[in-house]
C-alpha positions in Angstrom: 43.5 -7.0 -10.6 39.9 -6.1 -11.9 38.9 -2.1 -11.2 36.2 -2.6 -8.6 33.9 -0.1 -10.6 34.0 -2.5 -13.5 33.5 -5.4 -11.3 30.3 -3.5 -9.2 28.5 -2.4 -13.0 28.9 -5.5 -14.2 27.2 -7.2 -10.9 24.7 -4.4 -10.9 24.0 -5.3 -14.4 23.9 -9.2 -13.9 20.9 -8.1 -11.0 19.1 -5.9 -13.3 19.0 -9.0 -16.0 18.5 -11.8 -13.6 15.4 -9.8 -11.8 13.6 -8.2 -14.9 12.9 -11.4 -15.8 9.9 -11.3 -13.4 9.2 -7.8 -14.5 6.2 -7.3 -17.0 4.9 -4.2 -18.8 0.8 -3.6 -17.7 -1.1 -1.5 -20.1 -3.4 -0.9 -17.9 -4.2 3.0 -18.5 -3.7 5.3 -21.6 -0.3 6.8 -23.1 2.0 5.3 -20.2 2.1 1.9 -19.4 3.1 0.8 -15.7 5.1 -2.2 -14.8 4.2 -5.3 -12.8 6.0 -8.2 -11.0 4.8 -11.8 -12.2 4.4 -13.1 -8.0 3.7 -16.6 -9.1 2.9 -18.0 -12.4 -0.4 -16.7 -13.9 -0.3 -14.0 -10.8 0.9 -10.3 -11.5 1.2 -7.6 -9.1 1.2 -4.0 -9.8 0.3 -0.5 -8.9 -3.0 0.2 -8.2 -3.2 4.1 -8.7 -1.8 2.6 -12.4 -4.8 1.2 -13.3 -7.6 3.6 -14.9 -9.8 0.8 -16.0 -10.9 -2.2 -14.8 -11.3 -4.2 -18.3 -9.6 -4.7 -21.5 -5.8 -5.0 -19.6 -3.1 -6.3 -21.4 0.3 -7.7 -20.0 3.7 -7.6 -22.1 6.1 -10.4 -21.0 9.9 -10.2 -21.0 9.7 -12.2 -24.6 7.7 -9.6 -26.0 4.8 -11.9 -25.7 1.2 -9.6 -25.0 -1.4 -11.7 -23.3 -4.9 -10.3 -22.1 -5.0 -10.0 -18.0 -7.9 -9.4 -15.8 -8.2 -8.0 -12.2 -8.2 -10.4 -9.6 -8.6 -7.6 -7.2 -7.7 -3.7 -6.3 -6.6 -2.3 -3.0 -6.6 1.5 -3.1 -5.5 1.8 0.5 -2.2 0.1 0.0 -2.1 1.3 -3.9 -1.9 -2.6 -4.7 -3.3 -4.8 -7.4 -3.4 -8.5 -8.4 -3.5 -9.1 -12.0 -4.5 -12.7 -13.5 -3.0 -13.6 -16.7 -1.4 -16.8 -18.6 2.3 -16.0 -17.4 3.5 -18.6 -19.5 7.0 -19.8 -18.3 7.7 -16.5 -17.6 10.1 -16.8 -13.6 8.0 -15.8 -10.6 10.0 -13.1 -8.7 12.0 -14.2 -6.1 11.7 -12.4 -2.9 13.1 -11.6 0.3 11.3 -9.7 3.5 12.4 -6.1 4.0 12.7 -6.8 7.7 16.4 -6.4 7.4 16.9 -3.0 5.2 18.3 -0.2 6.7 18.7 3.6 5.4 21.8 3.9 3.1 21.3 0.4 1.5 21.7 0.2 -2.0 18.4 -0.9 -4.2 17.4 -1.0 -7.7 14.3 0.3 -9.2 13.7 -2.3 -12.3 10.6 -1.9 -14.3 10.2 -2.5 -18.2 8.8 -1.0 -21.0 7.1 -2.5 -24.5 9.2 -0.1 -26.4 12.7 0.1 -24.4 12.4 -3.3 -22.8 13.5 -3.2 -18.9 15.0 -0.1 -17.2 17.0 0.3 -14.1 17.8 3.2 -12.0 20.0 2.9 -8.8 19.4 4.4 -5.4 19.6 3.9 -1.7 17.1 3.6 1.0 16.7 7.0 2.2 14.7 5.9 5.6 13.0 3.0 6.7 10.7 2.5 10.1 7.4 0.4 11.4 4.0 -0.3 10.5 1.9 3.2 9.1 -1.4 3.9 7.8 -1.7 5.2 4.4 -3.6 8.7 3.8 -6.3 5.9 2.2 -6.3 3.3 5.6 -4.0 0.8 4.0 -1.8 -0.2 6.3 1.3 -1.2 5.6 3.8 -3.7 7.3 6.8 -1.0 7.0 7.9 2.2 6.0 10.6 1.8 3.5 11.2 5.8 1.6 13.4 5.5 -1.5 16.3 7.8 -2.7 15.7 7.0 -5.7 14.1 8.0 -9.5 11.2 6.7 -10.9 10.9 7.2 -15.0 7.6 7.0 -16.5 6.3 3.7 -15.6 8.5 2.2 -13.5 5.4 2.2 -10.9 5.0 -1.4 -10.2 7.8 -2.4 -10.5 10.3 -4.6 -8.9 12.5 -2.6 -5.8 15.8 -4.9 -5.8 18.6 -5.4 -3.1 22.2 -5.7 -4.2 21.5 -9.6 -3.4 19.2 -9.7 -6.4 15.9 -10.5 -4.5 12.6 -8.5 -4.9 12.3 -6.8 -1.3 9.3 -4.8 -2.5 7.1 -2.8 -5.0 7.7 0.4 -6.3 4.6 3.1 -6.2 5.1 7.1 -6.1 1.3 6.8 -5.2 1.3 7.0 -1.7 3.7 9.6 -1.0 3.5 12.9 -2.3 7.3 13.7 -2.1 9.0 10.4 -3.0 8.9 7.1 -4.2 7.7 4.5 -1.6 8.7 0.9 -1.6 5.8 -1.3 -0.8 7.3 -4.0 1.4 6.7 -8.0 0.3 5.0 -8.8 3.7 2.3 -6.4 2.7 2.2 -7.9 -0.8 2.1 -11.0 0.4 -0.5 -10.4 2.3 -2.5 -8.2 0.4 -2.4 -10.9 -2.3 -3.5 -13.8 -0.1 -7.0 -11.6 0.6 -7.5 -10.2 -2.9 -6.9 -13.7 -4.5 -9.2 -15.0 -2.1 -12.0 -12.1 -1.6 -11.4 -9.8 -4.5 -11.0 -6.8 -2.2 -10.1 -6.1 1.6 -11.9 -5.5 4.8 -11.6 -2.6 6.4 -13.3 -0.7 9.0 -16.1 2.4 9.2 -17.4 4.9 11.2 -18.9 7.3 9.3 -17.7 10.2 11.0 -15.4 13.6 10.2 -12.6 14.0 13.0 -10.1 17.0 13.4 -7.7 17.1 16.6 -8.7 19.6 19.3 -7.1 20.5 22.4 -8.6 19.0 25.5 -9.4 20.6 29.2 -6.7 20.9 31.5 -8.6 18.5 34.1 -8.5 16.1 31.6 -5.1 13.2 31.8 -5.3 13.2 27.7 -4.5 16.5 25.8 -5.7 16.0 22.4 -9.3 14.3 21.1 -10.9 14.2 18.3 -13.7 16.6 17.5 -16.7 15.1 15.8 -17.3 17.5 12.6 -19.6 15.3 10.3 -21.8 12.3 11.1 -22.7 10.2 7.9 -26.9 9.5 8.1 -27.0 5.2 9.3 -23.4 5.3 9.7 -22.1 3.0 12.4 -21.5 6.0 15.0 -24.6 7.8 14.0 -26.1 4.5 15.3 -24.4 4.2 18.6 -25.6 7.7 19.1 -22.2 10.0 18.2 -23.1 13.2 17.4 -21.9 16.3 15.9 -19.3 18.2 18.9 -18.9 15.1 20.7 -15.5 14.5 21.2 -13.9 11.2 20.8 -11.3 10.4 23.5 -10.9 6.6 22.9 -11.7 3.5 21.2 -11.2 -0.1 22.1 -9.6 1.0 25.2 -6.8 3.1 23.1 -6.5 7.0 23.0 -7.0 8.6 19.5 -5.5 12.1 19.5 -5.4 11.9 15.7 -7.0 10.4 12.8 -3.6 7.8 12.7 -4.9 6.2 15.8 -8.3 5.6 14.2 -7.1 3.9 11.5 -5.4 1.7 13.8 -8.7 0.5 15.2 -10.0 0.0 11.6 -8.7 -3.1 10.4 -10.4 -5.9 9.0 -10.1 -7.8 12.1 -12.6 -5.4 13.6 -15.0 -5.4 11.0 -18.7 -6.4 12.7 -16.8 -6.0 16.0 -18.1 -3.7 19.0 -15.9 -1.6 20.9 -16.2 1.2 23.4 -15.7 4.4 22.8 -15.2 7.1 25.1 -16.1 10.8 24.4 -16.9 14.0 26.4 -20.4 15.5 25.4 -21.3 19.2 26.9 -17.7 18.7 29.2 -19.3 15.5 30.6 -17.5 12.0 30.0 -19.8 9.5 28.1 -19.4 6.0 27.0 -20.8 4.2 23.8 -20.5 1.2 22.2 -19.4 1.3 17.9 -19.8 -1.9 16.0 -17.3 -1.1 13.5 -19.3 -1.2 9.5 -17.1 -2.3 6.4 -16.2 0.3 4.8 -18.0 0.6 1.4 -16.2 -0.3 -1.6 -15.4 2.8 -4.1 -16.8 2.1 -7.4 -14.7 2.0 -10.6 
């Protein structure tokens, strides 16, 4: 009978070689080099927050092979990238939605190196719940927090289930106290937009908001507080001011920043939506066409 730990290292093993065959080295900033998941030929995804220039990438392919790449586009919010280069025959990842993961699965954190060739490290899913709004507006289609270690470069990288399919992308840039796995409906998506557009929509105000408490006469407890008004912003031109406070938009309460975010998505870019406030302890009502947020230069 074959000792089960024998038989679970060699499977582990077989999962690491079978999926770092999508996984790609991206020399895309200086000393460390990331890693990237080839999505479909001549498409590679990676890190965003790994990329410190915007010219002069290179991609190394499992066969050792370096081939110049260029940005197809750059999404800070969800701390995604979409790298065009000649893939060669080099497999596309295959992939699997994270709808199913649950905290205490098993996953693998594959990446690869130019010097050391891939690297694995094992962990487990340490939580996983819905959609959420990056500190940068991304939003992204799940919450999936890893118990796991990320070397040097690893960022990028492919996040495997024990099946052997890509269920997301490793990044320890969105999270300041552990490694995040971005999940593939948001990579999916995300690399629809950038493929097509070369960036992503999403919405502006203009404004500073910070929580305050709210009268007792009022049903909501929380607003937010208008601190800073940005000159030919889109609230400066509905009229928001600074100590307005900002009760709703769209119909939905925002007691914190989260819930703007929420009303900030590329689907409400140009759109105009009502927003609520009390100004000098009096309700008010104005109407915000949402602006596109402008696009951070390189």
């Amino acid at each position: 009978m074959e000792n089960p730990l024998v038989a679970l290292s060699n499977e582990l093993a077989a999962t690491v070689e079978k999926a770092g065959q999508s996984v790609v080295t991206v020399h895309g900033r200086p000393r460390v080099a990331s890693s990237g998941v080839v999505w479909k030929t001549g498409v590679v995804v990676t890190a965003e927050h790994t990329l410190r220039r915007d010219e002069e990438i290179r991609i190394t392919l499992p066969d050792g092979t370096t081939v110049a790449a260029e940005i197809a586009g750059r999404d800070p919010g969800t701390d995604l990238a979409i790298l065009r280069a000649d893939t060669g025959s080099t497999a596309a990842a295959v992939v699997q939605e994270s709808t199913a993961l649950q905290a205490g699965n098993l996953i693998l954190a594959i990446g690869r190196s130019q010097d050391t060739g891939v690297s694995a490290a094992l962990g487990v899913i340490s939580s996983v719940s819905g959609p959420w709004h990056t500190w940068r507006g991304g939003k992204i289609d799940q919450f999936v927090r890893l118990d796991v270690g990320l070397y040097p470069g690893t960022s990028g990288g492919a996040i495997v289930g024990v099946e052997g399919t890509v269920c997301g992308i490793a990044t320890g840039g969105l999270s300041r106290t552990s490694p995040l796995a971005i999940p593939v409906q948001t990579v999916a998506r995300v690399a629809a937009a950038l493929l097509d557009k070369g960036h992503i929509a999403r919405g502006y105000l203009g404004v500073g908001l910070q929580p305050v408490a709210l009268p007792a006469h009022l049903k909501q407890k929380t607003g937010l507080i208008v601190l800073s008004v940005e000159p030919d912003g889109p609230a400066a031109q509905a009229g928001l001011v600074i100590g307005d406070v900002l009760l709703s938009l769209d119909g939905k309460a925002v007691s914190d920043t989260g819930d703007v975010q929420a009303v900030l998505g590329g689907e409400y870019v140009g759109k105009a939506v009502k927003a609520s406030i009390v100004r000098g302890g009096t309700l008010a009502e104005l109407t915000v066409t949402i602006g596109e947020r402008p696009r951070r230069r390189s």
